[in-house]
C-alpha positions in Angstrom: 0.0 0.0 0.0 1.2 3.5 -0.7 1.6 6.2 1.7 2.2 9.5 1.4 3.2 11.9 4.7 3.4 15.8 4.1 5.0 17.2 7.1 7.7 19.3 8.1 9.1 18.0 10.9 12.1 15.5 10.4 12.3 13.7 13.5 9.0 13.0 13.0 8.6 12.4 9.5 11.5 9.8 10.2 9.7 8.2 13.2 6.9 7.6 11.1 8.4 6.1 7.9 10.5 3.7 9.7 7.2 2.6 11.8 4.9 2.6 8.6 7.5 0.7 6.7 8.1 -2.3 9.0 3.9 -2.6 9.2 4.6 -3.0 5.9 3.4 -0.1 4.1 5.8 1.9 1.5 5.5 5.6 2.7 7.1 8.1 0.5 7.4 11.8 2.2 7.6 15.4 1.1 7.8 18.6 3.7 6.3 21.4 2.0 2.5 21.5 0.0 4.1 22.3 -3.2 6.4 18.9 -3.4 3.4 17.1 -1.7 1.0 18.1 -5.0 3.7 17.4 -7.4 3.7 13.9 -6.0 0.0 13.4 -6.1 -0.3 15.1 -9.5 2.3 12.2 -10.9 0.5 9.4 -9.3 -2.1 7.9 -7.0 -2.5 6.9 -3.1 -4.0 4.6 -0.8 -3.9 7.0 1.6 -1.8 11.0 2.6 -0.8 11.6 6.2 -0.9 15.5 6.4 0.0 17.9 8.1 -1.6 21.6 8.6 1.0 23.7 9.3 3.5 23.7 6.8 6.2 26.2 5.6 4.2 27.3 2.4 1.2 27.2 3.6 -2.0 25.6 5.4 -2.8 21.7 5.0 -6.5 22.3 4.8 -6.3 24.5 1.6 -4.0 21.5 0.0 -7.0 19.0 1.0 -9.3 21.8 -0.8 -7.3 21.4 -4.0 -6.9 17.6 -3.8 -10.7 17.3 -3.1 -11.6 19.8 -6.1 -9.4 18.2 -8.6 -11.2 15.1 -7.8 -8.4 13.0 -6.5 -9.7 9.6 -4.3 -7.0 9.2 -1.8 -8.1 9.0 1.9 -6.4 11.5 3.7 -5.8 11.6 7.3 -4.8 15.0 8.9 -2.0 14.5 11.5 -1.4 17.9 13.6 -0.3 19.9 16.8 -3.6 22.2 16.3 -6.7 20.2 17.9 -9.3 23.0 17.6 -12.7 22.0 17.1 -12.8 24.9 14.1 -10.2 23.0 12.7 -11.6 19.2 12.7 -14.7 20.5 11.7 -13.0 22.3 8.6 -10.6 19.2 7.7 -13.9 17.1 7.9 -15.8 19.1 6.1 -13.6 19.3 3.4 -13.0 15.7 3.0 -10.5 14.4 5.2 -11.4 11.0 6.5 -9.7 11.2 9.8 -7.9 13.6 12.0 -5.3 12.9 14.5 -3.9 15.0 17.4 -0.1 15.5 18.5 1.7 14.0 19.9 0.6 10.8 19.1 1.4 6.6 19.3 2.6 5.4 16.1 0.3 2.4 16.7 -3.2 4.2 16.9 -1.5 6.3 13.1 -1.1 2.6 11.7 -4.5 1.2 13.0 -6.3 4.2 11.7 -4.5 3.7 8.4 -5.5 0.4 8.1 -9.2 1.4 9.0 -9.4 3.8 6.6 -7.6 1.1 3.7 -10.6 -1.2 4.4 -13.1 1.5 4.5 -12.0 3.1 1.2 -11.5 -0.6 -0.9 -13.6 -3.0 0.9 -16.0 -0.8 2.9 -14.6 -1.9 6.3 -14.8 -5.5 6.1 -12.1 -7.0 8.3 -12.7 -10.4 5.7 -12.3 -10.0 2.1 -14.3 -12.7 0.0 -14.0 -13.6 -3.5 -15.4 -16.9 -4.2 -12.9 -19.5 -2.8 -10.4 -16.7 -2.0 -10.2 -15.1 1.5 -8.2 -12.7 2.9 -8.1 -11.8 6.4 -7.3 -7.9 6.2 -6.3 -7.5 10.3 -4.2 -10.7 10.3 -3.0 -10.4 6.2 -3.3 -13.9 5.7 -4.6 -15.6 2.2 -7.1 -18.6 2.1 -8.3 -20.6 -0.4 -10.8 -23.3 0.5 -9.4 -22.8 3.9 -5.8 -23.6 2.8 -3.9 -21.0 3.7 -1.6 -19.4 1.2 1.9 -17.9 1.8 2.9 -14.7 0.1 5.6 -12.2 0.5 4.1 -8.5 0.7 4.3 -7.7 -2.4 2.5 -10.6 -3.8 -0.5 -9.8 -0.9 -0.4 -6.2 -2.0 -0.8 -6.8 -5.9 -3.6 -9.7 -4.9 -5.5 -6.8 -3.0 -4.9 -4.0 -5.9 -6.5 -6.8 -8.4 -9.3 -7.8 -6.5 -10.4 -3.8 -5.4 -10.4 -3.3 -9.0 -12.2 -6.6 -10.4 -13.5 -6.2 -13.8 -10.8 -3.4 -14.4 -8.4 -3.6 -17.1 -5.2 -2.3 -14.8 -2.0 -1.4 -16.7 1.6 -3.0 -15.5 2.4 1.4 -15.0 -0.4 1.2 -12.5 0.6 -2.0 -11.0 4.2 -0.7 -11.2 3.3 2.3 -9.3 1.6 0.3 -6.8 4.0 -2.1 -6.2 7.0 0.5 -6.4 5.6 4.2 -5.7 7.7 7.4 -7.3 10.2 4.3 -8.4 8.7 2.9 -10.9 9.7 5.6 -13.3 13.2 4.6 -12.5 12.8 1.1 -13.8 14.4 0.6 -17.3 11.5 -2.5 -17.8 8.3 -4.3 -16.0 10.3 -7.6 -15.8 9.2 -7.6 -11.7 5.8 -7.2 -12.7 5.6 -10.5 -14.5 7.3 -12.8 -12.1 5.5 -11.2 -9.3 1.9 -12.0 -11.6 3.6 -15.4 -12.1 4.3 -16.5 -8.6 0.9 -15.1 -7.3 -1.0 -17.5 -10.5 0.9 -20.5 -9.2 0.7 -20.0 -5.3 -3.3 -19.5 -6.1 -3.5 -22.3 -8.7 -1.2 -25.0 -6.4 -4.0 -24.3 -3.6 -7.0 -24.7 -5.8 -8.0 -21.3 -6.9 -9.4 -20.7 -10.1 -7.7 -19.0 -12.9 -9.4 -15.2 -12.1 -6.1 -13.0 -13.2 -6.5 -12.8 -17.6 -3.5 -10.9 -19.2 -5.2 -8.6 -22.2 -2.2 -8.6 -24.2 -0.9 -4.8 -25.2 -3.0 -3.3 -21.9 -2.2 -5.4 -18.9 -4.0 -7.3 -16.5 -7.8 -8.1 -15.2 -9.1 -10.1 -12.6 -12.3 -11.0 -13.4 -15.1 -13.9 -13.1 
């Protein structure tokens, strides 16, 4: 899952990474608005941590913007101020959640999380796709109650496919997904395929039917 943190403050933007990172989220992180919509302008995200006070200007007006140019992300809004005026505002304007400083990086990962499911799978803990289950607290696979290993990667690319059944998704999207603001630095999609490959064969060895189609010159669908 990508992450994206606009704040200011290093020790804390540092804290936060590192935390979000071993949860096993990919967090990218700018500290100013202007760097912050540059990033959202080249790609998408499951979710922005921000910040209102900033040295260019206020967070709320940047949630303003994101909300009028009709991005999707969820946006949480992490911050010292914890003004009434303010949640209301941030609310109001479209933020999903606000969270006060100082705060335990624990509660920012749960209400993450929360906000994940809410967004993709409208707050089911269980995800269910015929004989596929995933368990979204716990991140564990089953099919026909065998349970399926995967690395992180693989679990994150079989959640992208499944939010967007029925979608033809192209390997840029699933590159950006899987890779964030790195995937432009890749010289091919060769990780693409042998990630699609290992997830088909973990899936087919416990049972699962064949649901991921490659439409040749696009990229890939998972469908009925």
């Amino acid at each position: 899952m990508n992450l994206l943190l606009v704040e200011d403050g290093k020790l804390l933007a540092l804290s936060i990474v590192e935390y979000l990172r071993v949860e096993g989220y990919r967090c990218e992180t700018v500290n100013s608005l202007e760097d912050a919509w540059e990033k959202v302008s080249m790609q998408n995200y499951d979710c922005i941590l921000l910040d209102i006070s900033l040295p260019d200007g206020n967070g709320l007006t940047f949630l303003e913007r994101l909300k009028d140019a009709g991005k999707m992300e969820g946006v949480i809004i992490i911050s010292a101020k914890d003004s009434l005026d303010d949640r209301i505002k941030g609310l109001k304007l479209g933020a999903d959640d606000y969270l006060s400083k100082p705060f335990h990086l624990p509660e920012l990962s749960a209400r993450v999380e929360a906000l994940i499911r809410r967004k993709k799978f409208q707050g089911a803990n269980k995800i269910t796709f015929h004989e596929v289950v995933i368990d979204a607290q716990s991140q564990l696979v089953k099919v026909n109650e065998t349970l399926v290993v995967l690395t992180r990667k693989e679990y994150d690319l079989l959640l992208f496919l499944i939010s967007n059944k029925g979608k033809i998704i192209s390997k840029t999207s699933i590159a950006e997904h899987l890779s964030g603001d790195m995937a432009d630095m890749l010289d091919n999609y060769g990780f693409i395929y042998t990630h699609i490959k290992n997830l088909k064969r973990k899936l087919s060895d416990s049972g699962c039917r064949d649901y991921l189609k490659t439409v040749y010159g696009f990229g890939y669908q998972w469908h009925e």
